[in-house]
C-alpha positions as a Python dict, from the first residue, in 0.01 Angstrom:
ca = {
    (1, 'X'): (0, 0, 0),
    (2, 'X'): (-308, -134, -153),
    (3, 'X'): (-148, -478, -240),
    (4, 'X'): (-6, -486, 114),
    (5, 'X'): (-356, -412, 265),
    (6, 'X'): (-541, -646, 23),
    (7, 'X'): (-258, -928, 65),
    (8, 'X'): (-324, -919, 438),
    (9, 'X'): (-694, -874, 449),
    (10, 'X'): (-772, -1204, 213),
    (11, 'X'): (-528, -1400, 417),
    (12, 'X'): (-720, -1295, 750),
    (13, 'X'): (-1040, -1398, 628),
    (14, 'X'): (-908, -1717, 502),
    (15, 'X'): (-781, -1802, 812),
    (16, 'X'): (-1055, -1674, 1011),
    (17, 'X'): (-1244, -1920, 814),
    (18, 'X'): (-1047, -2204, 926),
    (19, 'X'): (-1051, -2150, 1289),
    (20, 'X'): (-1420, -2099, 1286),
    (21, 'X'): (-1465, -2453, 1115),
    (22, 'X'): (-1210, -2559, 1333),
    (23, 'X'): (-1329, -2513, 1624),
    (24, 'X'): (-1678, -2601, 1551),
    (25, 'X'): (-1561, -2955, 1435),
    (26, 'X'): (-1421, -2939, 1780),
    (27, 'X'): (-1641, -2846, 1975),
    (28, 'X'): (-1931, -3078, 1813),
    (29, 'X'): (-1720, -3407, 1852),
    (30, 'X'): (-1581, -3290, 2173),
    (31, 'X'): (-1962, -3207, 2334),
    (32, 'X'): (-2151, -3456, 2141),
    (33, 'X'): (-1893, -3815, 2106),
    (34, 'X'): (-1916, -3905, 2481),
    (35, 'X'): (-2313, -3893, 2489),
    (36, 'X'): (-2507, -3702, 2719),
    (37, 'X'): (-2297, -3327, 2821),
    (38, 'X'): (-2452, -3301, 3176),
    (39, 'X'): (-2306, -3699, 3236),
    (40, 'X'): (-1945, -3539, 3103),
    (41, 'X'): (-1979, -3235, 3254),
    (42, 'X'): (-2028, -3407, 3583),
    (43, 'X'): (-1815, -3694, 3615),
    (44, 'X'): (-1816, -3750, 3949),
    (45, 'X'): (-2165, -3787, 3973),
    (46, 'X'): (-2451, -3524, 4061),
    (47, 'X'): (-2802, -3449, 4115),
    (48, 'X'): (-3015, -3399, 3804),
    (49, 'X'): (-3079, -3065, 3914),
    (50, 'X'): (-2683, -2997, 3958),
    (51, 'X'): (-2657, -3164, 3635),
    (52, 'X'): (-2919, -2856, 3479),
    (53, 'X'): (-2711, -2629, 3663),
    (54, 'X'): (-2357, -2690, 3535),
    (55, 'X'): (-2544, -2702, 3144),
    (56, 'X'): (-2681, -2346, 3212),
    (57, 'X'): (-2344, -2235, 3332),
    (58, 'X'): (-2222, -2396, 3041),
    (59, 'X'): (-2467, -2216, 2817),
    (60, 'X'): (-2606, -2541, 2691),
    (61, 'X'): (-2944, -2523, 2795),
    (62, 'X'): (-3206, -2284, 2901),
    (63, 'X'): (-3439, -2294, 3153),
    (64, 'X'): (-3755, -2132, 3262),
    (65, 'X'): (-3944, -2109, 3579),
    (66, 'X'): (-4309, -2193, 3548),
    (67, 'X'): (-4516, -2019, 3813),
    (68, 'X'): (-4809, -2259, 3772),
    (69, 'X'): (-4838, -2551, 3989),
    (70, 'X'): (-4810, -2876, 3802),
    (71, 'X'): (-4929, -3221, 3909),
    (72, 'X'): (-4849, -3576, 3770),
    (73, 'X'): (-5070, -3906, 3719),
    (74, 'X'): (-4883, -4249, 3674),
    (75, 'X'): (-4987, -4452, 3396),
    (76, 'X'): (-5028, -4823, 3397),
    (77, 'X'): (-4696, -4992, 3327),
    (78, 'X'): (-4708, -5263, 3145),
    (79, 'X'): (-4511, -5581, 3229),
    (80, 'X'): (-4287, -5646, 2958),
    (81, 'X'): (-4129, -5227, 3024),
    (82, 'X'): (-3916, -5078, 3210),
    (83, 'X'): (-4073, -4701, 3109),
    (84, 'X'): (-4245, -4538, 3367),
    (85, 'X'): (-4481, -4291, 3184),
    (86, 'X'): (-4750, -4044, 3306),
    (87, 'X'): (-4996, -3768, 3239),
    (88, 'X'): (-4827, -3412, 3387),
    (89, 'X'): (-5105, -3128, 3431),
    (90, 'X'): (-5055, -2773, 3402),
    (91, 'X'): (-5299, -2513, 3634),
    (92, 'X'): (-5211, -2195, 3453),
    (93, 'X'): (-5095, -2190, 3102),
    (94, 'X'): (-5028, -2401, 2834),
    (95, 'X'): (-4812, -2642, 2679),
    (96, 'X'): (-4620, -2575, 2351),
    (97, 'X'): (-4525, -2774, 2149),
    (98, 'X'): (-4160, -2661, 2202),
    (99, 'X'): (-4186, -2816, 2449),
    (100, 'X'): (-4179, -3184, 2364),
    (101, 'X'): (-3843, -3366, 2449),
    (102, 'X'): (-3778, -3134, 2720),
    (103, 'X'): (-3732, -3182, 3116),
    (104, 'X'): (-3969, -3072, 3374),
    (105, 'X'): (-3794, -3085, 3677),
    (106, 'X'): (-3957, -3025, 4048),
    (107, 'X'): (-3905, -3121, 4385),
    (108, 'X'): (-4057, -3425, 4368),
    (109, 'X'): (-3965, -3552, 4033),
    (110, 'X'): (-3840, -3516, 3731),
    (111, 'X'): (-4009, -3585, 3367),
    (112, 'X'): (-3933, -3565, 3029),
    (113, 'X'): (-4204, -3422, 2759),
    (114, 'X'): (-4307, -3681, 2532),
    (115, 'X'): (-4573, -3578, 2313),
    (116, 'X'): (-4919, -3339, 2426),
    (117, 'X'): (-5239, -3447, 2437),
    (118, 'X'): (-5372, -3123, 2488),
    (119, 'X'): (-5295, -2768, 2636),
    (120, 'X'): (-5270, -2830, 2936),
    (121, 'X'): (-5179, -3208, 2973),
    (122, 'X'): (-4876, -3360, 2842),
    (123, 'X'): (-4730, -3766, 2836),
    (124, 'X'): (-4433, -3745, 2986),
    (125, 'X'): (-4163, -4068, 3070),
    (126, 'X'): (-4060, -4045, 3426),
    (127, 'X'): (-3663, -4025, 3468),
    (128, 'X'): (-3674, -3992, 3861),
    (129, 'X'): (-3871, -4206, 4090),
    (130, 'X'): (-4168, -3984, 4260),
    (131, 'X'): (-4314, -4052, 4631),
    (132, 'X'): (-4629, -4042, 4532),
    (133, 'X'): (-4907, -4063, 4195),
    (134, 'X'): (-4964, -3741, 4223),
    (135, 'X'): (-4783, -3428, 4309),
    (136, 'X'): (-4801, -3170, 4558),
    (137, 'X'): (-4855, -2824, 4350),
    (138, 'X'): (-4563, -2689, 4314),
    (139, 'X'): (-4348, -2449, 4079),
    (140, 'X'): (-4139, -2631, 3810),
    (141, 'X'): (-3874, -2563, 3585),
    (142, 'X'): (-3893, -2661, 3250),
    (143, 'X'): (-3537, -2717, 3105),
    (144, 'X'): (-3462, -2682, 2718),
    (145, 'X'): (-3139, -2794, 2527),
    (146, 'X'): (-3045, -2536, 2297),
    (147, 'X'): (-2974, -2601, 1955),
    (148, 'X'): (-2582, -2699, 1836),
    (149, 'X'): (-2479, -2391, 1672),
    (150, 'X'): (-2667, -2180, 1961),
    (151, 'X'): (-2410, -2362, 2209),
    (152, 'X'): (-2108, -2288, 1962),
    (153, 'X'): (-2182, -1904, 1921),
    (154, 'X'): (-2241, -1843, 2292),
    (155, 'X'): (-1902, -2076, 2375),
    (156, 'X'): (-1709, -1866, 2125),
    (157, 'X'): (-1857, -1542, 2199),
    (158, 'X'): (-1697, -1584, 2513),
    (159, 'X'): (-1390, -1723, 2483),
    (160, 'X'): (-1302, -1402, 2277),
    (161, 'X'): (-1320, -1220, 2581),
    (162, 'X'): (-1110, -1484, 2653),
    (163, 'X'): (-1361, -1624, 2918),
    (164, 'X'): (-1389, -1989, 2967),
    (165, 'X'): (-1590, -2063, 3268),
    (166, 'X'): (-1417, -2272, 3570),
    (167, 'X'): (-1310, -2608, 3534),
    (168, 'X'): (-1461, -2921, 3624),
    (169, 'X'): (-1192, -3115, 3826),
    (170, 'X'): (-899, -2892, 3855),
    (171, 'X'): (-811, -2667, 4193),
    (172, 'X'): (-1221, -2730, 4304),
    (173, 'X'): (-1365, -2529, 3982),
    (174, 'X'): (-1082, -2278, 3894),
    (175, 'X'): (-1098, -2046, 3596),
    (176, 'X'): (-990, -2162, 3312),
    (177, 'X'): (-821, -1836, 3200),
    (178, 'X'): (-621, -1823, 3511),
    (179, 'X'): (-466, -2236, 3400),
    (180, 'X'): (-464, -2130, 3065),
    (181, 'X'): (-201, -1789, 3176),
    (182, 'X'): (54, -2024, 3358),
    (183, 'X'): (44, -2303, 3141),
    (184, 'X'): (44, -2059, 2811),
    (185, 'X'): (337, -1866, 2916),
    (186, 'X'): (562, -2217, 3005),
    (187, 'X'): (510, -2389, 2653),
    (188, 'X'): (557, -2055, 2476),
    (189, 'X'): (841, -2010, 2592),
    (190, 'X'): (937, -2446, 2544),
    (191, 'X'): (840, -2434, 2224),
    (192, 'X'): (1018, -2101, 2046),
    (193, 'X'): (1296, -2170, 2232),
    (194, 'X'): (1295, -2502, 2109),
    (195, 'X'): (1195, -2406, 1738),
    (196, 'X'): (1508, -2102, 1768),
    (197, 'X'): (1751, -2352, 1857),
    (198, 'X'): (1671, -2629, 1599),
    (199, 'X'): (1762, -2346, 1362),
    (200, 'X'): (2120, -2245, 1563),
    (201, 'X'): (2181, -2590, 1526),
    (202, 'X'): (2065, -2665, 1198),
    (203, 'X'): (2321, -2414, 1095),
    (204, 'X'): (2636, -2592, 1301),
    (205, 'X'): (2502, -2902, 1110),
    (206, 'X'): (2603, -2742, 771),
    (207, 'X'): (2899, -2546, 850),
    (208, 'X'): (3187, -2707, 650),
    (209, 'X'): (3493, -2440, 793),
    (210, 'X'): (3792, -2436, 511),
    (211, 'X'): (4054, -2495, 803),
    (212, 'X'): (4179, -2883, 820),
    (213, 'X'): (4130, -2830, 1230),
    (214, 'X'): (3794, -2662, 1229),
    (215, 'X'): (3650, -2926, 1002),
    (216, 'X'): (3746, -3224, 1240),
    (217, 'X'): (3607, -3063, 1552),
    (218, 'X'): (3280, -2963, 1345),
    (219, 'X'): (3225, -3331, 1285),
    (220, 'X'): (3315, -3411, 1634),
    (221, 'X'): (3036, -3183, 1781),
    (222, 'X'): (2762, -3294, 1489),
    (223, 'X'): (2776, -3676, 1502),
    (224, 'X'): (2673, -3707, 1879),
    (225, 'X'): (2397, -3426, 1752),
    (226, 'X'): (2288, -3648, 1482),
    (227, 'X'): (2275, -3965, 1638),
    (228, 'X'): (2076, -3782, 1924),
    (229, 'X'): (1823, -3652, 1687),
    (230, 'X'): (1729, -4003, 1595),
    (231, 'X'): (1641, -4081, 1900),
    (232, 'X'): (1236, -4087, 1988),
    (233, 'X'): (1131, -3798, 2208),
    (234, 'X'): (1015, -3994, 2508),
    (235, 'X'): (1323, -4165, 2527),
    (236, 'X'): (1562, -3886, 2554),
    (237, 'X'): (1309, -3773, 2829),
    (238, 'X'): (1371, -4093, 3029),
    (239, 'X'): (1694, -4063, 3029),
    (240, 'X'): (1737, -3750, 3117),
    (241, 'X'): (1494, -3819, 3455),
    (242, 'X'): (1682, -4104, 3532),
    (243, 'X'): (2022, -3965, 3516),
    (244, 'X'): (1835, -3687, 3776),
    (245, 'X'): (1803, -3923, 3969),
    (246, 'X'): (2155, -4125, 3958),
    (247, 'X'): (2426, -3858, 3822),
    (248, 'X'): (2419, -3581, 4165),
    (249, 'X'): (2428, -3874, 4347),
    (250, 'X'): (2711, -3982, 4184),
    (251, 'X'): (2871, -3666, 4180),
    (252, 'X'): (2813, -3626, 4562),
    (253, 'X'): (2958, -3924, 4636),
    (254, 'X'): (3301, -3839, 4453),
    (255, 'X'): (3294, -3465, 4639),
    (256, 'X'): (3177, -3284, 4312),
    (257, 'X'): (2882, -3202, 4523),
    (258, 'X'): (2829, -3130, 4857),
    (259, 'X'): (2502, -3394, 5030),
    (260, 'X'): (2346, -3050, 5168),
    (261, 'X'): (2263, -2934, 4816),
    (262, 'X'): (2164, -3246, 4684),
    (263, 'X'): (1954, -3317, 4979),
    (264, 'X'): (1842, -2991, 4967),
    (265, 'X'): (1720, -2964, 4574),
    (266, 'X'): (1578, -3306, 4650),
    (267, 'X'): (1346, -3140, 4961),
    (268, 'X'): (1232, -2842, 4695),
    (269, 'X'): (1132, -3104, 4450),
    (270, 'X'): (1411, -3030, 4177),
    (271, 'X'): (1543, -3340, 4188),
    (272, 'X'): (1464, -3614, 4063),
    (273, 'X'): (1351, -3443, 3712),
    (274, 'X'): (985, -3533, 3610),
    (275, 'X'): (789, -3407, 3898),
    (276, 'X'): (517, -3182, 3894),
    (277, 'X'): (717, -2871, 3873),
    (278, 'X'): (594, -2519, 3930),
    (279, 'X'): (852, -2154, 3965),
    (280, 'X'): (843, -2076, 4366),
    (281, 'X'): (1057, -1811, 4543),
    (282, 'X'): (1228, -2140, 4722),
    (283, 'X'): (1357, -2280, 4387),
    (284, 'X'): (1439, -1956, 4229),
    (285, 'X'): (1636, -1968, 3930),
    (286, 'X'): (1681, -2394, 3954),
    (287, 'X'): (1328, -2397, 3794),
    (288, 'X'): (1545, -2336, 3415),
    (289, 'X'): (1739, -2623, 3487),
    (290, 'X'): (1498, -2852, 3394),
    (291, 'X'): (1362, -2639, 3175),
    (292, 'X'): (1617, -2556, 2929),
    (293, 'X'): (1701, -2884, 2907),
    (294, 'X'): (1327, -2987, 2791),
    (295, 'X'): (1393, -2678, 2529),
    (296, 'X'): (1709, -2885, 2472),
    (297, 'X'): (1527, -3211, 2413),
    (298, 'X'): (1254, -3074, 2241),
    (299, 'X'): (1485, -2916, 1952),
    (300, 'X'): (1668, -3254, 1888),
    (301, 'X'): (1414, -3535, 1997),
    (302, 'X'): (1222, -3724, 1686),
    (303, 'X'): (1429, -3651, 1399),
    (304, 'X'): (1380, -3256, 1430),
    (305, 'X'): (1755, -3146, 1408),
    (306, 'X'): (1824, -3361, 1087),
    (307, 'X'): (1523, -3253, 908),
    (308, 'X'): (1586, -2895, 936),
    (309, 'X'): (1915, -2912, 869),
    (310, 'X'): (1851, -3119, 565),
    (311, 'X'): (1640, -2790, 492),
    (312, 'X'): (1878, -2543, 535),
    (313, 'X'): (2153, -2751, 383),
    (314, 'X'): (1945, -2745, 45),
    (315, 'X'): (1828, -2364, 55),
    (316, 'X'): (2216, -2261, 137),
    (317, 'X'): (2362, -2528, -159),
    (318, 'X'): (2078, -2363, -418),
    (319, 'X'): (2127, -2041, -327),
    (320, 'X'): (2556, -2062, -356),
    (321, 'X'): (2457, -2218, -736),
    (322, 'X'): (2255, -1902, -843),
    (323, 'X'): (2395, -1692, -1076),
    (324, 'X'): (2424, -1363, -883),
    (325, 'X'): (2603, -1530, -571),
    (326, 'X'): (2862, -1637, -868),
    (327, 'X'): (2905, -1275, -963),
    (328, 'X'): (2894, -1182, -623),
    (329, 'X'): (3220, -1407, -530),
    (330, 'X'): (3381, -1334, -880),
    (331, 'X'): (3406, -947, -766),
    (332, 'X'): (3535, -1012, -440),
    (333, 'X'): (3270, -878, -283),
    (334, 'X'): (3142, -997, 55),
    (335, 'X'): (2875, -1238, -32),
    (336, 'X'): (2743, -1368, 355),
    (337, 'X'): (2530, -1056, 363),
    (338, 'X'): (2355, -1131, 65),
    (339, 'X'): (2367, -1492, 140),
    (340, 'X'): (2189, -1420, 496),
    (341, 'X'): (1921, -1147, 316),
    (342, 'X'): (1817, -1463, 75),
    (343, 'X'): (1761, -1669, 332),
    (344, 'X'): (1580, -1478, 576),
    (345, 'X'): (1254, -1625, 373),
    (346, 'X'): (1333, -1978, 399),
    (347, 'X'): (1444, -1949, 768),
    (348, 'X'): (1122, -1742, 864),
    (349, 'X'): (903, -2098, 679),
    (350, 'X'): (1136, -2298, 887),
    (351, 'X'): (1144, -2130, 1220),
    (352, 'X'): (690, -2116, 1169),
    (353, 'X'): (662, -2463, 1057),
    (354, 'X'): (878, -2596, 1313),
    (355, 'X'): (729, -2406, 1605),
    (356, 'X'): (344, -2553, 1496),
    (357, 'X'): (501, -2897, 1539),
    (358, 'X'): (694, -2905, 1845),
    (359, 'X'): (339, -2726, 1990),
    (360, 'X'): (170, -3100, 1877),
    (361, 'X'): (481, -3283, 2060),
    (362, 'X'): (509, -3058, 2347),
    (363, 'X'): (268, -3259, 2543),
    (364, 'X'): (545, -3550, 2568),
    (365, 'X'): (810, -3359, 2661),
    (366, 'X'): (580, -3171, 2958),
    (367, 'X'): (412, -3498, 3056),
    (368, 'X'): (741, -3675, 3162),
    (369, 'X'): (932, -3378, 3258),
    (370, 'X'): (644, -3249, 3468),
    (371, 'X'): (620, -2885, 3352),
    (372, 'X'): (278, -2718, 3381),
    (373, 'X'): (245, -2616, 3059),
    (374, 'X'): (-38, -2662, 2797),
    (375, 'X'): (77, -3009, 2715),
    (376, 'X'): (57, -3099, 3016),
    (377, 'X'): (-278, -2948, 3097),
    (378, 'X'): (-398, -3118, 2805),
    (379, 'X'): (-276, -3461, 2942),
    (380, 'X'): (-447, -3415, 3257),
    (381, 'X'): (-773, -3271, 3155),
    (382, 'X'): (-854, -3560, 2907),
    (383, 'X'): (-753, -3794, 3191),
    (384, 'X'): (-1006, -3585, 3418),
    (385, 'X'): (-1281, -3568, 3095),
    (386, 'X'): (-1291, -3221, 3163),
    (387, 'X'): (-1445, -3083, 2848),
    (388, 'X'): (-1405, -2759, 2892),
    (389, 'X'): (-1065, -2694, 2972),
    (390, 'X'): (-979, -2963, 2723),
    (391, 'X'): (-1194, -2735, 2437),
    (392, 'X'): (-1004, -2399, 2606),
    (393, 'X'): (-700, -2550, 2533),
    (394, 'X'): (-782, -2714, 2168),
    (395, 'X'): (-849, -2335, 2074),
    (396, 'X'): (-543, -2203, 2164),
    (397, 'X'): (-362, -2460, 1975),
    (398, 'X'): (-550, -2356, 1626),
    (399, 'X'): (-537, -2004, 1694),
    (400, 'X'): (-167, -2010, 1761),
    (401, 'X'): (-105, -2239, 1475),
    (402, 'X'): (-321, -2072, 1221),
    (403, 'X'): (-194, -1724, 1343),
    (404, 'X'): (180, -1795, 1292),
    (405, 'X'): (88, -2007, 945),
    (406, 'X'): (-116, -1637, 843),
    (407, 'X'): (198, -1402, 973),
    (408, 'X'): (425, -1692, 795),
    (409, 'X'): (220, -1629, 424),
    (410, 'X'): (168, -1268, 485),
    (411, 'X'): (557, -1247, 519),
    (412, 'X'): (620, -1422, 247),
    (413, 'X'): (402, -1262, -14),
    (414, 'X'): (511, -851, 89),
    (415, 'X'): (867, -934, 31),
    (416, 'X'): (871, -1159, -238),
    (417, 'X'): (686, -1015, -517),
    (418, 'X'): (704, -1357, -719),
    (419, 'X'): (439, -1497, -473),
    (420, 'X'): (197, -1228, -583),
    (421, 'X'): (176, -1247, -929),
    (422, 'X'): (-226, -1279, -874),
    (423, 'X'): (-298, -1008, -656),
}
């Protein structure tokens, strides 16, 4: 019990480890690569002060409220510059030096801290055109960006209570958790399904039946299987929409099927296949049509089928070749239940491995076929630059890829004890 509990603690922290530095790498390139976060954040657009506003939410800056009246003095410019710059006094209070690089915003203007010449004045450069040299007294707001890692650890502190604010451009600020259920649910279900049948077919790929019969009509069902596999992705999806679109009205035309049903899946938005597709009470149980056959797609589409059965073909040849399946078979005995206990191992690899990459492919498949999924909510947000449903979604893909990876070497190493010679 010991082993077990020390097997699965080290492999928790090791992957905890990853998906911290992960998601860190993440979130710096994803926050910091386009330039300013306010000018991502708000694409469309904004104030400065709506700008400050969306950062707060964000938990990227901090702000405080100064109670003091302030008032500003315009320097000289000179000619060859651009740079408005000015003297910004404080009534109450002082200046820190803190403070320097940081926005002072009011209703009049806005300024950010250069360097202080004393306590209570500071050289600002002016970032917002005022009305006048000098400012009514007013209450400011002095706006600080918080350090990297201070942005990180608040971001991840909440999205392990699995709260990621509202999005920028989708549904007129949504939550994110609320996208995230729909579109999680969809491509887990797309992509074990997909990764379960890669492995029922992996195993009509190597069946070789004794009978003369049974081993033509084997071949005849893997060859079109095969050839399909080579086949890219995208272009099984294509034609799969545009037979949608040709094929019931084909089959209408030569009575197969009545114009009121095609005219009438054509009205719900079933047909043809690669529109924006979502499960409503109207379209009932026609919403698996399109998506089983995704599953389908996904499971044979870039060279998946041939690879794992090229895996399963070698673990079933080298486990027929070792020496106890030979006594096994010389005794008589049954040897598909030993045969099936030897493999559950390999299978469990395959069936993990598999399932992390159809979740990095699944985004093709969703994006043509039009199913709401993660994929596909990954697609649109980058179109949309919105950051923070693009980061919500980049850490469900580690989590769920590092988590079935850790459940995948945890497996492994409690039932074969030859993996644990170490611990």
């Amino acid at each position: 019990m010991s082993v077990a509990i020390r097997i699965i603690a080290r492999t928790v922290l090791f992957y905890g480890l990853v998906i911290l530095g992960a998601t860190f790498a993440m979130y710096t390139l994803l926050w910091a690569a386009p330039g300013d976060v306010r000018d991502v954040l708000c694409t469309k657009g904004c104030s400065e002060s709506r700008k400050v506003e969306i950062a707060k939410d964000m938990g990227l800056v901090r702000t405080q409220e100064g109670k003091a009246s302030v008032s500003i003095k315009l320097l000289p410019r000179p000619k060859d510059s651009d740079i408005v710059r000015g003297i910004l006094t404080l009534s109450k209070g002082q200046w820190k030096t803190s403070d320097i690089s940081q926005e002072v915003i009011s209703g009049n203007g806005i300024a950010q801290i250069v360097k202080l010449r004393s306590p209570k004045e500071a050289e600002v450069i002016v970032r917002q055109a005022f009305t006048s040299q000098t400012l009514v007294p007013e209450t400011w707001l002095l706006v600080q960006e918080e350090s990297l890692f201070v942005q990180y650890r608040r971001w991840l502190a909440k999205a392990l209570r699995f709260d990621f604010g509202r999005s920028v451009t989708f549904s007129q600020g949504a939550q994110i958790s609320t996208l995230l259920r729909r579109a999680v649910a969809l491509t887990s279900g797309l992509v074990f399904g997909a990764a379960l049948l890669t492995l029922l077919f992996s195993f009509f790929m190597v069946w070789r039946p004794i009978q003369r019969w049974a081993r033509w009509l084997a071949r005849v069902g893997q060859l079109p299987l095969t050839l399909l596999s080579f086949v890219p992705l995208y272009i099984l999806a294509y034609w799969l929409v545009m037979a949608s679109g040709r094929l019931p009205h084909w089959l209408a035309q030569n009575g197969w099927l009545s114009q009121a049903t095609r005219m009438h899946w054509i009205e719900i938005g079933l047909l043809p296949f690669g529109q924006e597709l979502e499960w409503t009470a109207e379209l009932g149980w026609l919403f698996l049509v399109p998506f089983f056959l995704s599953m389908l797609l996904l499971a044979l589409g870039n060279n998946n089928l041939v690879e794992q059965a090229s895996g399963v073909r070698a673990e079933h040849t080298q486990l027929k070749l070792m020496p106890f399946m030979r006594a096994i078979r010389a005794r008589g005995a049954s040897w598909t239940q030993h045969l099936m206990h030897n493999m559950l191992l390999p299978l469990t690899q395959f069936f993990t491995t598999r399932a992390i990459l159809l979740l990095g492919t699944v985004v093709i498949i969703e994006s043509i076929m039009g199913i709401t999924g993660i994929g596909w909510l990954l697609w649109e947000a980058t179109q949309r630059r919105d950051t923070p449903l693009v980061l919500a979604i980049a850490l469900f893909a580690t989590v769920i890829s590092c988590l079935l990876q850790m459940l995948n070497e945890i497996a492994l190493q409690l039932i074969d004890p030859r993996l644990r010679k170490d611990t």
